[in-house]
C-alpha positions in Angstrom: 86.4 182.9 -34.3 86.4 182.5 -38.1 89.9 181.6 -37.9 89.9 178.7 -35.4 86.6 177.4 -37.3 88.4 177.0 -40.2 91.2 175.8 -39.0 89.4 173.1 -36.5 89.0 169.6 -37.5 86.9 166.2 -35.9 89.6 166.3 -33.1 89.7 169.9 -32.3 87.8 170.6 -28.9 84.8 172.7 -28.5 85.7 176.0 -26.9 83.5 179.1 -25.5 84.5 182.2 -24.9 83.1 184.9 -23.3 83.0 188.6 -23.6 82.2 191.8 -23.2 82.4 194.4 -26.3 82.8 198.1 -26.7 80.0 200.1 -28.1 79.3 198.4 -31.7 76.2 197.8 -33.3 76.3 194.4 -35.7 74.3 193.6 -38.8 73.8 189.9 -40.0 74.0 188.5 -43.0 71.2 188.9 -44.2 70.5 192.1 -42.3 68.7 195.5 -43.3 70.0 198.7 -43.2 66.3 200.3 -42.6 66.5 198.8 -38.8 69.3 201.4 -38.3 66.5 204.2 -37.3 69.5 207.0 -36.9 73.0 207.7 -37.0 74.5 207.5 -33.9 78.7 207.7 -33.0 78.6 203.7 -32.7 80.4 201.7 -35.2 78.3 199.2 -37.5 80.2 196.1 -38.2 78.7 193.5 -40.8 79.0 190.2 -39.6 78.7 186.4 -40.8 76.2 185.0 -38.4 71.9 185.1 -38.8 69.7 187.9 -38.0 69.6 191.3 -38.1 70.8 194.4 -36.4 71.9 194.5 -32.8 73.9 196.5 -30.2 76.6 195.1 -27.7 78.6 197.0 -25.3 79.8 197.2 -21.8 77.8 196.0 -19.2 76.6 192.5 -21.7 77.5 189.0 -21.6 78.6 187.7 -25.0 79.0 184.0 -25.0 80.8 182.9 -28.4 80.2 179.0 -28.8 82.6 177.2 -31.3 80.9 173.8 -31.2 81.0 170.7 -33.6 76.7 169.9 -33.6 77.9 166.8 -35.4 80.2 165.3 -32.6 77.9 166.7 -29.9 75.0 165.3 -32.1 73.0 168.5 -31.8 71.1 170.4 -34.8 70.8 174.0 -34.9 67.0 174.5 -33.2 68.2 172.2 -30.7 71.2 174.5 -29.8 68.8 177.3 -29.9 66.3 175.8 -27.5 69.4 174.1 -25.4 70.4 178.1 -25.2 67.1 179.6 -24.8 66.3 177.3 -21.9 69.6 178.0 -20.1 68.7 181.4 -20.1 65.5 180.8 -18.8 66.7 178.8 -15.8 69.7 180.9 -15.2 66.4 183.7 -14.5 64.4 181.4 -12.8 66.7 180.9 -10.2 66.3 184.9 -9.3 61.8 184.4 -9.6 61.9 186.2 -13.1 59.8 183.9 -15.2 60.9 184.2 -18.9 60.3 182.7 -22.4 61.4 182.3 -26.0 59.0 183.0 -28.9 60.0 180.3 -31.9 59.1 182.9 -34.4 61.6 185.2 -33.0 65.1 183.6 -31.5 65.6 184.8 -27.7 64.6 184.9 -24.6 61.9 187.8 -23.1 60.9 188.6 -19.7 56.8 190.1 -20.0 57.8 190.8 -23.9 60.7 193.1 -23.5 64.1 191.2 -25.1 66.8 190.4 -22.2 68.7 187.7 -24.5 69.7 187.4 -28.2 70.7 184.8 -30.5 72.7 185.0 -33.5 74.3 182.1 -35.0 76.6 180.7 -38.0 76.5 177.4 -38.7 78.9 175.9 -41.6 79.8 172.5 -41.9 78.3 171.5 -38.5 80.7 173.9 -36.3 79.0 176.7 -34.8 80.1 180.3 -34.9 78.6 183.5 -32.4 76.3 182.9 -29.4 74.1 184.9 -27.1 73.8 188.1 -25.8 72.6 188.9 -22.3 72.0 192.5 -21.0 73.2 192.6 -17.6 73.9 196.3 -16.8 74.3 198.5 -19.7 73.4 201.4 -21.0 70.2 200.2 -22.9 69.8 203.7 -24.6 71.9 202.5 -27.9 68.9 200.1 -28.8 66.6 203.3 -29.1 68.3 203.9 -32.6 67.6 200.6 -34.1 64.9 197.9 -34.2 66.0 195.3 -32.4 67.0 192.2 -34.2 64.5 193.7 -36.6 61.3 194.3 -34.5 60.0 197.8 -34.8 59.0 199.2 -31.2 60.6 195.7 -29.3 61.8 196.5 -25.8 64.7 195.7 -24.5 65.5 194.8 -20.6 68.1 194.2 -18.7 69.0 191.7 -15.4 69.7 195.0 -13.4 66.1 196.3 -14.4 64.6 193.1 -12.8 67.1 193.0 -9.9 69.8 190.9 -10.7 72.5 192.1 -8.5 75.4 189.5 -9.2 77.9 191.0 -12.1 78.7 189.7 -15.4 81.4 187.2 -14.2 79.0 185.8 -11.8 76.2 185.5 -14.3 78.6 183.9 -16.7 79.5 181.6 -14.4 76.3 180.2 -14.0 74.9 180.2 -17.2 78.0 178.2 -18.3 77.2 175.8 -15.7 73.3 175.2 -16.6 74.5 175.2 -20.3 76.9 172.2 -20.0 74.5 170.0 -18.1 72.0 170.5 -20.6 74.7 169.4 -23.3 
């Protein structure tokens, strides 16, 4: 991801990719240690983008967007929103109503986090994404404060009966994202 953002120029096309991690908590930039409530067997990986601590891991849609804001003349809240409301729509269509909370970047469903945002932005060309828990094991969250939040929940699709898989979901929150762009 670093690597093809540096190496990217005015001409090089956007791209998104999308994965799904082993176990591995990640700390932002700017991140605190003290949101790591206990030592667990998962690997903590510092990483370039905003925010604070959070887990990934089987069963969660990571969406890595490498976009030029400039070309797509975008700036950084508007992304955010632009993502947050995808996520929002991409729920709707199954009745859950969900929000995002300007003071704290995501997407909740009756205040318990489904969706997370961390992003880099350097020179206009966007590094990370999203996060959305689809079915996983939510337990890893229990030994850190989400994002920073001391006693924030943390949901999942399955929890709210979401049966379509990760591909599936994927699928369509691509497709509400690029007609929003």
């Amino acid at each position: 991801m670093q690597d093809f953002t540096k190496a990217r120029n005015h001409e090089t096309q956007d791209e998104i990719w999308i994965v799904e991690h082993p176990p591995v908590y990640t700390l932002g930039r700017n991140g605190k240690k003290e949101h790591i409530l206990k030592k667990t067997d998962i690997p903590i990986i510092k990483v370039d983008r905003g925010g604070q601590v959070t887990y990934h891991g089987p069963g969660q849609l990571v969406i890595y967007m490498l976009l030029d804001l400039h070309r797509r003349h975008l700036g950084v809240r508007q992304l955010v929103t632009l993502i947050e409301d995808s996520i929002i729509k991409l729920l709707l269509n199954y009745d859950i109503v969900a929000n995002s909370d300007k003071k704290a970047p995501g997407v909740y469903v009756d205040g318990s986090k489904i969706a997370a945002l961390g992003l880099r932005v350097s020179k206009g060309c966007t590094t990370h994404g999203l996060s959305l828990n689809v079915d996983m094991d939510l337990s890893p969250f229990q030994a850190i404060n989400p994002c920073g939040y001391k006693g924030l929940t943390i949901t999942q699709c399955k929890n709210l009966g979401i049966t379509e898989n990760l591909q599936q979901l994927a699928t369509q929150l691509l497709n509400i994202m690029l007609r929003e762009c």
